[in-house]
Backbone as a ProteinNet text record, in pm:
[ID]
protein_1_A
[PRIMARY]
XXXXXXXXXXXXXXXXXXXXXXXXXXXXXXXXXXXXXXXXXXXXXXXXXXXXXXXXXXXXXXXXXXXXXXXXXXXXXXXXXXXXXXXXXXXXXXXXXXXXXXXXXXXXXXXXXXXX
[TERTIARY]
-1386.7	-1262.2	-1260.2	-1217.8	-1262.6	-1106.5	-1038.1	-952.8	-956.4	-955.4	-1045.1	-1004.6	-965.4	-796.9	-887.2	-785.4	-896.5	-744.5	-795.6	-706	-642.2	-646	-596.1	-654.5	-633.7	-657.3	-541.6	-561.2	-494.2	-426	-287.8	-134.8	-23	-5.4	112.4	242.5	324.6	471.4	537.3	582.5	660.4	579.3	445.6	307.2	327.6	212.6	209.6	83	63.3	-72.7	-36	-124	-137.6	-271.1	-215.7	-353.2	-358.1	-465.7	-481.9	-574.4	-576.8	-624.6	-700.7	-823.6	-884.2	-933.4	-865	-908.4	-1046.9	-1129.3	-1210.6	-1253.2	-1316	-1353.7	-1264	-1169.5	-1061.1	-929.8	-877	-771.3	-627.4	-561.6	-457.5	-334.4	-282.1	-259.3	-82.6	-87.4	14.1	110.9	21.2	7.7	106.8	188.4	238.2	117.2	116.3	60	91	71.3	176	110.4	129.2	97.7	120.9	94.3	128.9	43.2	119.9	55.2	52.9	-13.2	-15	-27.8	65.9	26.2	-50.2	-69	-134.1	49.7	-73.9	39.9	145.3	117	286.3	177.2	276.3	275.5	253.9	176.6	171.8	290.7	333.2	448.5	470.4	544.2	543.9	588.7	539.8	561.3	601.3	535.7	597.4	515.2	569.7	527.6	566.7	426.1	465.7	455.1	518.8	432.7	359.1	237.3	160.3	209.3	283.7	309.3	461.4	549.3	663.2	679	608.3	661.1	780.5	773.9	922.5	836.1	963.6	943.9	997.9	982.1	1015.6	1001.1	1059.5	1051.8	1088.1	1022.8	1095.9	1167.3	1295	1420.6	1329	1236.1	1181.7	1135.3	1088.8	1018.9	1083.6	1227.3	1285	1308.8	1295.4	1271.9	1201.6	1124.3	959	845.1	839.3	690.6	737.5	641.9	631.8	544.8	545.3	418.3	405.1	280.7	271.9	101.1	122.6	3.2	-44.6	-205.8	-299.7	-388.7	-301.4	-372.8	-486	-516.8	-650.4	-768.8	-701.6	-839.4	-839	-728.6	-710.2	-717.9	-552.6	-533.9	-466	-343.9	-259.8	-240.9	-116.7	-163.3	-12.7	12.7	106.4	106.5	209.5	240	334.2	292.7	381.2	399.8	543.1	597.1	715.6	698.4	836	742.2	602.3	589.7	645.8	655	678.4	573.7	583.8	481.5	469	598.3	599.5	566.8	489.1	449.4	290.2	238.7	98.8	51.3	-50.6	-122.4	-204.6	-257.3	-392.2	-267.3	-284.4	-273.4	-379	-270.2	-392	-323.3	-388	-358.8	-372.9	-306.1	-323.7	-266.5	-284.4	-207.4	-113.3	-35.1	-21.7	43.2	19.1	97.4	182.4	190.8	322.2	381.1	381.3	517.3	379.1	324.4	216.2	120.4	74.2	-35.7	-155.5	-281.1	-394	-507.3	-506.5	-597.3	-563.3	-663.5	-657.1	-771.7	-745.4	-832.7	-878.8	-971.4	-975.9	-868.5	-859.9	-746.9	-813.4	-696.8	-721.6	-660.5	-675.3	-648	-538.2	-409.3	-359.6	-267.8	-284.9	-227.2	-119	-39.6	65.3	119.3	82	85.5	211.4	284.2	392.4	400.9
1230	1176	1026.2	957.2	797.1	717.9	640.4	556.5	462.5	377.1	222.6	169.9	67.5	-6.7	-198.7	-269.3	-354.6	-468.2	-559.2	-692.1	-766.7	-726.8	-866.4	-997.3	-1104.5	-1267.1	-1333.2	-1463.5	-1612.7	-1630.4	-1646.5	-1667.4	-1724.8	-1821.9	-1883.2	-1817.1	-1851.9	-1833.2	-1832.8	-1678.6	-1663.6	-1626.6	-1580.1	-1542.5	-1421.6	-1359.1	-1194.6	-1137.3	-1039.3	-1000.6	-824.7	-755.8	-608.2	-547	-457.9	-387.4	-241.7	-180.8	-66.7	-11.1	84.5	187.5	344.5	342.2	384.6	531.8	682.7	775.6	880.4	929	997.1	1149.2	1250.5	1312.2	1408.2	1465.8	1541.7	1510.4	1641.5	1603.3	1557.9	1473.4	1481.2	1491	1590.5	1592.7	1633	1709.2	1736.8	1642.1	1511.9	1444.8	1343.3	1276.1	1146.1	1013.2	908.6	821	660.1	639.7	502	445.8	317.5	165.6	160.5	92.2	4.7	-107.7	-181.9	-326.5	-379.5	-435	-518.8	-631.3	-749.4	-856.6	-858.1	-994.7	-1053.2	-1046.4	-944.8	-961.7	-891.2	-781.8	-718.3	-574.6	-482.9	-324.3	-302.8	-165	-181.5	-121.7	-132.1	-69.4	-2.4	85.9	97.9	35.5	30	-29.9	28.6	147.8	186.7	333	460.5	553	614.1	698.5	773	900.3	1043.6	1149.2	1195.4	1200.7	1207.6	1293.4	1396.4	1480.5	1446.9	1463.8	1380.1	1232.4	1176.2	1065.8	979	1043.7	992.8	887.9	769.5	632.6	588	567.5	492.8	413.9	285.2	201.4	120.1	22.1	0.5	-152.4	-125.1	-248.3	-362.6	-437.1	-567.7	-665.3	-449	-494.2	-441.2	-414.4	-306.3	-452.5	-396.3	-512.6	-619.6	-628.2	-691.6	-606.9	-520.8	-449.3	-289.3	-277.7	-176.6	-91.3	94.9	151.7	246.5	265.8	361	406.8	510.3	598.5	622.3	655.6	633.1	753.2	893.4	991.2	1008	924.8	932.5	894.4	769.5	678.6	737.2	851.3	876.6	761.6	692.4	515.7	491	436.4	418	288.8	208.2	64	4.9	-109	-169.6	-317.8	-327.1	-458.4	-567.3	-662.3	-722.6	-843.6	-873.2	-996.7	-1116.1	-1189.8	-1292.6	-1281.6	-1327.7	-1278.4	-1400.5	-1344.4	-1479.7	-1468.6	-1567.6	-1580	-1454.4	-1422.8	-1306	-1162.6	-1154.9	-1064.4	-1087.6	-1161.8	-1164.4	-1056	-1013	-865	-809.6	-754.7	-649.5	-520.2	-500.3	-415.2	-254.7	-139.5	-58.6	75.3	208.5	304	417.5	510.6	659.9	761.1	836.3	1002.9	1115.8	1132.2	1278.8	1407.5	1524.5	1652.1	1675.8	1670.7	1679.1	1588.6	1570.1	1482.2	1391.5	1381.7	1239.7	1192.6	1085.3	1073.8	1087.8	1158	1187	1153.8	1084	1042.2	845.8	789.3	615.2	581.3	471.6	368.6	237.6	158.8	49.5	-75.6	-190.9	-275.5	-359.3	-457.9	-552.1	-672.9	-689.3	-906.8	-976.2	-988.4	-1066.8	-1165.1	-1270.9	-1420.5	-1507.3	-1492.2	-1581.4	-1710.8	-1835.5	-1961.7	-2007.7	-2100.3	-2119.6	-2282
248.6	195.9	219.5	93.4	128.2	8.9	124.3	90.9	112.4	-10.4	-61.9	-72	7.7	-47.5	-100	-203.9	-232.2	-328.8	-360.5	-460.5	-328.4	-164.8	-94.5	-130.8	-85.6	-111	-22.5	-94	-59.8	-135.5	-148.8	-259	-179.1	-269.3	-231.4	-248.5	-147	-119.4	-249.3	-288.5	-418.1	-579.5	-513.5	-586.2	-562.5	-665.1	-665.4	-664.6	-562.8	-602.2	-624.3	-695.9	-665	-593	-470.7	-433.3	-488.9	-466	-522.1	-387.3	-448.1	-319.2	-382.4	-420.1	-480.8	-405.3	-414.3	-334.6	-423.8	-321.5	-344.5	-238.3	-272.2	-172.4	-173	-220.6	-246.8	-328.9	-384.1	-483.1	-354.6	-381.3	-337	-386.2	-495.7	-604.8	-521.7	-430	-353.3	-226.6	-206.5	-96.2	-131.2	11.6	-8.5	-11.9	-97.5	-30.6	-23.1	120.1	160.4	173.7	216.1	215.7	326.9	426.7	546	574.8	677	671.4	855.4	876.5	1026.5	1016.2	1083.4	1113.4	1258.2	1250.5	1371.6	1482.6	1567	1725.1	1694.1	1581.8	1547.7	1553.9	1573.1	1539.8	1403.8	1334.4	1244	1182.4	1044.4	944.3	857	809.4	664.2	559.3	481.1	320.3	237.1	176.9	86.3	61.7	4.5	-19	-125.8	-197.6	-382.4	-316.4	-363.4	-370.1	-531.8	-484.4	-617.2	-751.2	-669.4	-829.4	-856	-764.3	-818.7	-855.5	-788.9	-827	-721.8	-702.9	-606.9	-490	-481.8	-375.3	-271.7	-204.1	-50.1	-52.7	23.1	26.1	202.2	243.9	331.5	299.6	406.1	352.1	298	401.6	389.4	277.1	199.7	55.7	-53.6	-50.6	-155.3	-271.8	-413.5	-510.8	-509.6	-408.9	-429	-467.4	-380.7	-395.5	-548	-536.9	-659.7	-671.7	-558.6	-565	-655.8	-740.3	-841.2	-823.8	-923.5	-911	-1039.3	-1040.6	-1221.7	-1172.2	-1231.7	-1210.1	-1270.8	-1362.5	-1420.8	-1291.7	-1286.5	-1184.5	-1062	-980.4	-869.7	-778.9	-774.6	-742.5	-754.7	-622	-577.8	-574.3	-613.1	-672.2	-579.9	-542.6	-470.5	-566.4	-638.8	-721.2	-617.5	-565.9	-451.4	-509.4	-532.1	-607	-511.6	-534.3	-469.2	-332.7	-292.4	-132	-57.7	66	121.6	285	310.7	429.6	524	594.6	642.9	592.9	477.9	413.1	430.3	488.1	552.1	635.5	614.8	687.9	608	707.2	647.4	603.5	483.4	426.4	416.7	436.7	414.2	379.3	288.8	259.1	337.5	316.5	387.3	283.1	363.6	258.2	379.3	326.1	461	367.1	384.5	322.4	389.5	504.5	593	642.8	780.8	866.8	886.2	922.6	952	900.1	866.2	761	853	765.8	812.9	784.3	677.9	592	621.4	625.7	629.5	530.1	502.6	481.9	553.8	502.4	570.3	519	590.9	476.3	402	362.1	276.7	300.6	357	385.4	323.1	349.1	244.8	318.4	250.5	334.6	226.1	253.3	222.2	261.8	175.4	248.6	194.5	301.3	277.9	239.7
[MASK]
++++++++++++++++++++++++++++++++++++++++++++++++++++++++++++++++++++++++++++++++++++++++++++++++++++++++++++++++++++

C-alpha cells in the first residue's frame, strides 16, 4: 500500500498551489482520506478530510474557504487545492487514509513554503 503525496514548492504569500496524493496497493473505495501537515517545532495537524464514496468534507477552522479537498476516482488521487496561503500555512504536508476512528495508512510529505 503506497501513499504518494507530491505538487509541494516555494509560493508566495496569497499564491496557490494544489497537492495530490496518489494511492496504490489497494482499493480504498470505503476509506476517509486526510491531509495533514507539520511545521517546524509544532505538532502535527489536521487539514482536511474526503470519504471516498460519499464524498463528504472536513475541514479544519484554519483552512475552511482556502483549501479545497477532492477525489479522481479514475486516477485513485486525492488532490488538496490550497489558495489565499499565507506564511503560517508552511509545512510538510502529507496524506493518510483510515476506515475507522484512526488513520492507518501514511504517506511520505511534501514540502511547502510560504514566503511572506
Amino acid at each position: 500500500v503506497q501513499l504518494q503525496a507530491s505538487g509541494g514548492g516555494l509560493v508566495q504569500a496569497g499564491g496557490s498551489l494544489r497537492l495530490s496524493c496518489a494511492t496504490s496497493g489497494r482499493t480504498f473505495s470505503g476509506y476517509a482520506m486526510g491531509w495533514f501537515r507539520q511545521a517546524p517545532g509544532k505538532e502535527r495537524e489536521f487539514v482536511a478530510e474526503i470519504w471516498w464514496s460519499s464524498g463528504y468534507t472536513d475541514y479544519a477552522d484554519s483552512v475552511k474557504g482556502r483549501f479545497t479537498i477532492s477525489r479522481d476516482n479514475a486516477k485513485n488521487t486525492v488532490y488538496l487545492q490550497m489558495n489565499s496561503l499565507k506564511a503560517e500555512d508552511t509545512a510538510v504536508y502529507c496524506c493518510a487514509a483510515r476506515l475507522h476512528r484512526e488513520y492507518e495508512y501514511w504517506g511520505q510529505g511534501t514540502l511547502v513554503t510560504v514566503s511572506s
